[in-house]
RODO-2510 file (C-alpha; in nm, 4 decimals, decimal comma):
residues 130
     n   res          X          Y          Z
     1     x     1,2214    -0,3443     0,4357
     2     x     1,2859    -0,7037     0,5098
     3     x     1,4446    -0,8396     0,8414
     4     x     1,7788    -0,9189     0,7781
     5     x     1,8325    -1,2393     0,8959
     6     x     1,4855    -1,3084     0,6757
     7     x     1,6731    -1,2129     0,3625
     8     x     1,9932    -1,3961     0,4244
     9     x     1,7769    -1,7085     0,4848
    10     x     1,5119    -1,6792     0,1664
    11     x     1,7047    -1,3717    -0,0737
    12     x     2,0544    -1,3551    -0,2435
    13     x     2,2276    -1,0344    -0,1445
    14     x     2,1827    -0,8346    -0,4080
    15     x     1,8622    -0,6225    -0,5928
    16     x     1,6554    -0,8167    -0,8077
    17     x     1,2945    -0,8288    -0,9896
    18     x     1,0206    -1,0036    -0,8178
    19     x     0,6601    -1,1602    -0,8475
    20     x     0,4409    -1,1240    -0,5857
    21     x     0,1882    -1,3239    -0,6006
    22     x    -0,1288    -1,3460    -0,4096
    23     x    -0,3483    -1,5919    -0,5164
    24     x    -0,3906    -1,5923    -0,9275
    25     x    -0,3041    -1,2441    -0,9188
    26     x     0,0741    -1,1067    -0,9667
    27     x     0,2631    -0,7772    -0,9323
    28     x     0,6239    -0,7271    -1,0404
    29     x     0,8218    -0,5781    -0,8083
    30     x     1,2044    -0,5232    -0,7132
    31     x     1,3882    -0,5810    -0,4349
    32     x     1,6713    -0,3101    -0,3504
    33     x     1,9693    -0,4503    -0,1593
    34     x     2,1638    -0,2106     0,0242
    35     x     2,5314    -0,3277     0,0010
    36     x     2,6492    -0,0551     0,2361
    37     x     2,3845    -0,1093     0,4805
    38     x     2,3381    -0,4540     0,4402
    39     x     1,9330    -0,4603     0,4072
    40     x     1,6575    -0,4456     0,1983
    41     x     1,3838    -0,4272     0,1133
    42     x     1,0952    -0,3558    -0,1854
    43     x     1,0680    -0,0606    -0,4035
    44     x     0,8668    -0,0856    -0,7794
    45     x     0,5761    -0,2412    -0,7452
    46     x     0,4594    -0,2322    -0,4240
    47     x     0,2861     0,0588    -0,3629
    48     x     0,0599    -0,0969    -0,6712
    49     x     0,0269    -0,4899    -0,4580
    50     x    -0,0791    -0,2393    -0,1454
    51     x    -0,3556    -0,0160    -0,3182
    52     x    -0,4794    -0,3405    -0,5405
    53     x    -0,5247    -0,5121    -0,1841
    54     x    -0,6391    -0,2641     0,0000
    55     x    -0,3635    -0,2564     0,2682
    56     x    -0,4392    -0,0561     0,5449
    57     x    -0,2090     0,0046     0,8401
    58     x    -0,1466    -0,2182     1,0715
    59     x    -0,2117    -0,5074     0,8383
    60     x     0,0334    -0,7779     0,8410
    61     x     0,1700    -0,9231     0,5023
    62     x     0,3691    -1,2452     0,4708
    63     x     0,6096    -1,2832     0,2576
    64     x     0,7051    -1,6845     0,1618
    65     x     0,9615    -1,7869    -0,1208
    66     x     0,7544    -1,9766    -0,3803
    67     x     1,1098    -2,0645    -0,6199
    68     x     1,2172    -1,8470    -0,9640
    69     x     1,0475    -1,8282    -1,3089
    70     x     1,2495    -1,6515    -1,5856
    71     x     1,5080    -1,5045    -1,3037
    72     x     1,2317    -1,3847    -1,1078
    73     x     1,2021    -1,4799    -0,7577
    74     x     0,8245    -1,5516    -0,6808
    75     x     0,6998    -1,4414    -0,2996
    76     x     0,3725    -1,6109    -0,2423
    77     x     0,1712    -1,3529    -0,0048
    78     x    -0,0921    -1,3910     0,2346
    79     x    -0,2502    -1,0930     0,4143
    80     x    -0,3740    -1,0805     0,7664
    81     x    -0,6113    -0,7702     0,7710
    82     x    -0,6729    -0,5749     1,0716
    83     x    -1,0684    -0,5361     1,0030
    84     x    -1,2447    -0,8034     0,8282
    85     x    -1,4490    -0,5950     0,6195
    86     x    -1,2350    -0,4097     0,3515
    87     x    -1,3597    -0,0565     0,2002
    88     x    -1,1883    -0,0020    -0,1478
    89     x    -0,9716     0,2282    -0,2335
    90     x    -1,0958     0,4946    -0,4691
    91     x    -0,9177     0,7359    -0,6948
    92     x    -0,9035     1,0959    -0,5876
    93     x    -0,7960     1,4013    -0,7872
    94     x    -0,5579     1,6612    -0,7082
    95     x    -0,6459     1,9756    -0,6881
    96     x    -0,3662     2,1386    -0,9314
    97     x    -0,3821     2,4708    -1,0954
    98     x    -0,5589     2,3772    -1,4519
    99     x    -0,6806     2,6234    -1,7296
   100     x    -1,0265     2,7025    -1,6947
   101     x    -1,0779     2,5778    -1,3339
   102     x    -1,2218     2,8643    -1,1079
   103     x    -0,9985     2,9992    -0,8446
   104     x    -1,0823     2,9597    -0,4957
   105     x    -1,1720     3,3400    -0,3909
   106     x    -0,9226     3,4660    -0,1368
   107     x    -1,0281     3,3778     0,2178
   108     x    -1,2073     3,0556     0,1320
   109     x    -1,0767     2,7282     0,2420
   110     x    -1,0392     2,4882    -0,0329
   111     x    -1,1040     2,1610     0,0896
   112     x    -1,2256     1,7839     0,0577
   113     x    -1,6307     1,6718     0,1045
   114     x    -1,5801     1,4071     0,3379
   115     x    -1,9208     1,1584     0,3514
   116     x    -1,9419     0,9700     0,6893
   117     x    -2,1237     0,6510     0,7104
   118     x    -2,4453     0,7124     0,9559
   119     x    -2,2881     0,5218     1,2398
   120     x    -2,0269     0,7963     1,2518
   121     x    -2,2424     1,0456     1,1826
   122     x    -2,4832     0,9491     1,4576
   123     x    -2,1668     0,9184     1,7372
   124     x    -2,0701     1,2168     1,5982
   125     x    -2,4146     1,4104     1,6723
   126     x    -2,3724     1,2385     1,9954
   127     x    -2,1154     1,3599     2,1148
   128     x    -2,1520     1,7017     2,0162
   129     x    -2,5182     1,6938     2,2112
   130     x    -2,3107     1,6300     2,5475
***
């Protein structure tokens, strides 16, 4: 959600569709405004922005008005990261019942293989030899 003195400054109060925009690359997205509540914030398209860029928490996005095209109000965004080196995101399956996938035998754990980079693995081994 946005601040709301933010969005009485740069938005109109009311939803609309939006471009963000982060250097040639664009996301629609839509901006819900709560008439009851008097906020708002964004709701299609960003979870899309966030996994194309990486987000991770703690990172801090800025938002700046960049005028309309077609009706569409364009928010130029910049991205201040809270590591410097980025580790994409990767797709990962869910483990849904499916036809001809084996069961997992009662009293086995059904889990995720985790790989850990050898600096964690060696201040993991660390620690578990005090």
């Amino acid at each position: 959600s946005f601040p709301n003195k933010w969005i009485l400054n740069h938005l109109s109060p009311s939803s609309q569709d939006v471009i963000l925009r982060m250097g040639k690359n664009e996301w629609l997205g839509k901006y819900l405004y709560h008439n009851i509540r008097n906020n708002g914030g964004l709701t299609g398209g960003w979870k899309y922005f966030a996994l194309d860029n990486n987000l991770e928490e703690f990172d801090v996005c800025l938002f700046k008005p960049a005028g309309h095209m077609h009706d569409l109000l364009i928010l130029e965004m910049s991205i201040f990261r809270v590591v410097e080196e980025i580790t994409p995101l990767t797709a990962v399956n869910s483990p849904g019942k499916k036809r001809g996938v084996k069961r997992t035998p009662p009293g086995k754990k059904r889990g995720v293989k985790r790989t850990l980079t050898n600096g964690v693995q060696t201040e993991l081994e660390s620690i578990e030899g005090v």
